[in-house]
N, C-alpha and C positions, 0 to 999 in steps of 0.2 A: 270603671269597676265592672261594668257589664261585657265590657271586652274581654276580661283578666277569667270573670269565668266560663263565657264561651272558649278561648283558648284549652281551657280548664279540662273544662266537658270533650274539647275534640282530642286533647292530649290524653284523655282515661277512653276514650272510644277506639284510638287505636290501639293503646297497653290491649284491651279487652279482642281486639279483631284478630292482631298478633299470638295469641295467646290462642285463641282458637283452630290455630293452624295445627294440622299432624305434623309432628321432624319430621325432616327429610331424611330418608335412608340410604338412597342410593347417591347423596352429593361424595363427591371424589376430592382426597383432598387436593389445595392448589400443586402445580408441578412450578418447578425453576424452569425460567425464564432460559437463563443459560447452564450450562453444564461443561465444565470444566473451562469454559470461555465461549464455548459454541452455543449457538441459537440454537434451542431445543424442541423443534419444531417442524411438521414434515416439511420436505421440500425446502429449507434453510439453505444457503452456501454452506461449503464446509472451509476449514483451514481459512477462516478470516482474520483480520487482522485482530481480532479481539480475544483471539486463544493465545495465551500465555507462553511464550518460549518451551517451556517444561512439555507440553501435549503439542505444541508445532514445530518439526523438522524445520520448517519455512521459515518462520518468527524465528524460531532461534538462529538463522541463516540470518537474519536481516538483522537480529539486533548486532551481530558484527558488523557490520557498513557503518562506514564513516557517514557522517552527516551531508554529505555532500556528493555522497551517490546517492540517496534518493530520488532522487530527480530522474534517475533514470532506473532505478527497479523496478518500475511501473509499466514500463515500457512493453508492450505488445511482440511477442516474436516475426510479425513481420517489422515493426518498426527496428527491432536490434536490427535485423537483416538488410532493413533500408540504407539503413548507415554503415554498415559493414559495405554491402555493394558502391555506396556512392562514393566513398573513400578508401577502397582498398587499395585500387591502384594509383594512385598520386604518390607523389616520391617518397621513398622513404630517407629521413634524414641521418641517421644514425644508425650504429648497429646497438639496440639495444632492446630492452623489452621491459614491460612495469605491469604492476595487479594495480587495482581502488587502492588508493589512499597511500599510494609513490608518488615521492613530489621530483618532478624529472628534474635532471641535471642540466645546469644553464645552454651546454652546448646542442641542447634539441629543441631543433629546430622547427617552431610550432605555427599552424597554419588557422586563419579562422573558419569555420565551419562555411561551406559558402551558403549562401541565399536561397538556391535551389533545396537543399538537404533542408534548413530551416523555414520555408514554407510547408514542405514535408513533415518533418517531425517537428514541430515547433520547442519542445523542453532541448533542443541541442545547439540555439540561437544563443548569441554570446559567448559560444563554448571555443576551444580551438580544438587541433586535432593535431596527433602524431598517429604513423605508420609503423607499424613493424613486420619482421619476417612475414607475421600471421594474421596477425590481429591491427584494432584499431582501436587509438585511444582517446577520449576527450578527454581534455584539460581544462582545471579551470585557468581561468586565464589571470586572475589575482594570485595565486602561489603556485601556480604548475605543477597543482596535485590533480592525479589521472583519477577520475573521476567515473568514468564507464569504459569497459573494458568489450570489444566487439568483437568476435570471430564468425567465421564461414560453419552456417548450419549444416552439419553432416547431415543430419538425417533426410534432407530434402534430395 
C-alpha cells in the first residue's frame, strides 16, 4: 500500500513539474522524412531507388526491364565497358542483332563468358555471350533471352 502511494505522490510531482514549464514557441513543426520518395534532408542521394517512377526518369526506365536484366543495371560504366572490350572481338556468329528481353534464335551461336571477364565482373559468371556488328550481348543461358546489352562508350 505504501508503495501504491509513493508511486501516487511521484506520479502528481511530475503532473505539477510539467505543468510548470513555459510552451514552447519557437518548436518547428516535424518535416517528412521523404518527399515525394526522396530523402529530405541535406546532403541525401538524389534519384534513388525509392522515388516513384512518376518523379524518376530512372525508376521509370527501370521499371521496363525484364527481371532478368537486373543483374546488370547496377553495373558501374567501367564494368559495361569491361565487358564490351573483353568480348568485342571474338567471333561473331550471326548476322543479327537483339535489345533485353529477346530470346535469340536457336541458330546463335552462344559462347560462355570466359573466367577471366568473370573474375572481373563477377554478376556475368554463368552467363553466355553473343557478338554483334556493334554490341555485345549476355544471354541467359536457360532461355537465350539477352539479358545485358554492351556497346563501345563514345564519349571516352
Amino acid at each position: 500500500m505504501r508503495m501504491i502511494f509513493s508511486v501516487l505522490a511521484l506520479a502528481g510531482s511530475l503532473d505539477a513539474a510539467i505543468a510548470q514549464q513555459p510552451p514552447a514557441t519557437d518548436v518547428q513543426p516535424p518535416q517528412p522524412a521523404f518527399v515525394n520518395g526522396a530523402l529530405a534532408v541535406p546532403g541525401a542521394p538524389t534519384n534513388t531507388d525509392t522515388i516513384p517512377a512518376k518523379f524518376s526518369e530512372k525508376n521509370a526506365a527501370d521499371d521496363k526491364l525484364i527481371t532478368l536484366a537486373y543483374t546488370f543495371k547496377i553495373l558501374s560504366n567501367e564494368e559495361r565497358q569491361t565487358i564490351y572490350e573483353a568480348l568485342r572481338d571474338k567471333p561473331a556468329s550471326a548476322a543479327f542483332n537483339a535489345d533485353i528481353g529477346v530470346k535469340l534464335p536457336a541458330n546463335v551461336a552462344l559462347q560462355p563468358v570466359p573466367p577471366g571477364l568473370a573474375n572481373n565482373v563477377p554478376q556475368t559468371k554463368a552467363y553466355y555471350y553473343a557478338v554483334t556488328q556493334d554490341r555485345v550481348l549476355l544471354v541467359s543461358p536457360e532461355n537465350q533471352t539477352v539479358v545485358g546489352v554492351f556497346a563501345e562508350d563514345k564519349a571516352r
